[in-house]
C-alpha positions in Angstrom: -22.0 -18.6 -13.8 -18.5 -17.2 -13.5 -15.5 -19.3 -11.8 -14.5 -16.9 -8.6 -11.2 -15.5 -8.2 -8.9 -18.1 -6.7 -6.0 -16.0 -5.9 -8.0 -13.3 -3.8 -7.5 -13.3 0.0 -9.7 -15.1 2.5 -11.2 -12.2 4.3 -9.8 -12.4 7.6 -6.2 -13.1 5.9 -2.9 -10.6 6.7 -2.7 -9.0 3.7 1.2 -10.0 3.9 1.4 -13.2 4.5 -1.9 -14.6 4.5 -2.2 -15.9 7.0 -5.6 -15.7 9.7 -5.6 -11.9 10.9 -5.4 -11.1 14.9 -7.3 -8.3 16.5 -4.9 -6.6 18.2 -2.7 -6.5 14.8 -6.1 -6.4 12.2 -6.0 -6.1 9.3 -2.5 -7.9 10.0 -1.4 -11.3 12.0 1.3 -9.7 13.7 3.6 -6.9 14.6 6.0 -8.2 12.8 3.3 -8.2 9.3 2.3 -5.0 10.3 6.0 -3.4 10.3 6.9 -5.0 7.3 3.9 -3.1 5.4 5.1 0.1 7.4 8.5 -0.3 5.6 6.7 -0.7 2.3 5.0 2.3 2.4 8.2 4.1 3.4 10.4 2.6 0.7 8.1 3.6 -2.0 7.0 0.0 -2.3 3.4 0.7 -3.3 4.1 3.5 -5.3 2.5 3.9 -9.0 4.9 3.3 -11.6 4.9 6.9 -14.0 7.2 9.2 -15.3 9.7 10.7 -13.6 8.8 14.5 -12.5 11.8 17.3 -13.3 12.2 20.1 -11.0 11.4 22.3 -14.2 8.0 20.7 -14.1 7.2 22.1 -10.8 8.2 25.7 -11.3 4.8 26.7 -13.3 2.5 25.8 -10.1 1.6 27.6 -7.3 2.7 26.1 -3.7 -1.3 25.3 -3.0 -1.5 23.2 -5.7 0.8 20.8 -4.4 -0.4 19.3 -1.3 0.2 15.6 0.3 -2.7 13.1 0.0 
């Protein structure tokens, strides 16, 4: 039988801090935990690392091809 994974999250833990999740905040403990992941997502934080795109990359494809997720 395998060892489990030690360093994965209790399942009701903030995904920030760790600590036990509240339901007005879930999947976070707090506003404060839940803003801090906010500003993540809007600083790039979670971002895939990859090459850099140029501008004369883009010019080939059409402006359907190139939609937000």
């Amino acid at each position: 039988m395998s060892k489990p994974n030690t360093l994965r999250r209790a399942r009701n833990a903030c995904p920030v801090c760790g600590k036990a999740n509240v339901p007005a905040h879930d999947p976070f403990c707090s506003q404060g935990c839940r803003d801090r992941d906010l500003l993540q997502w809007l600083d790039d934080g979670y971002r895939i690392p990859g090459p850099a795109i140029d501008d004369s990359d883009m010019e080939g494809l059409d402006s359907d091809a190139i939609r937000p997720l």
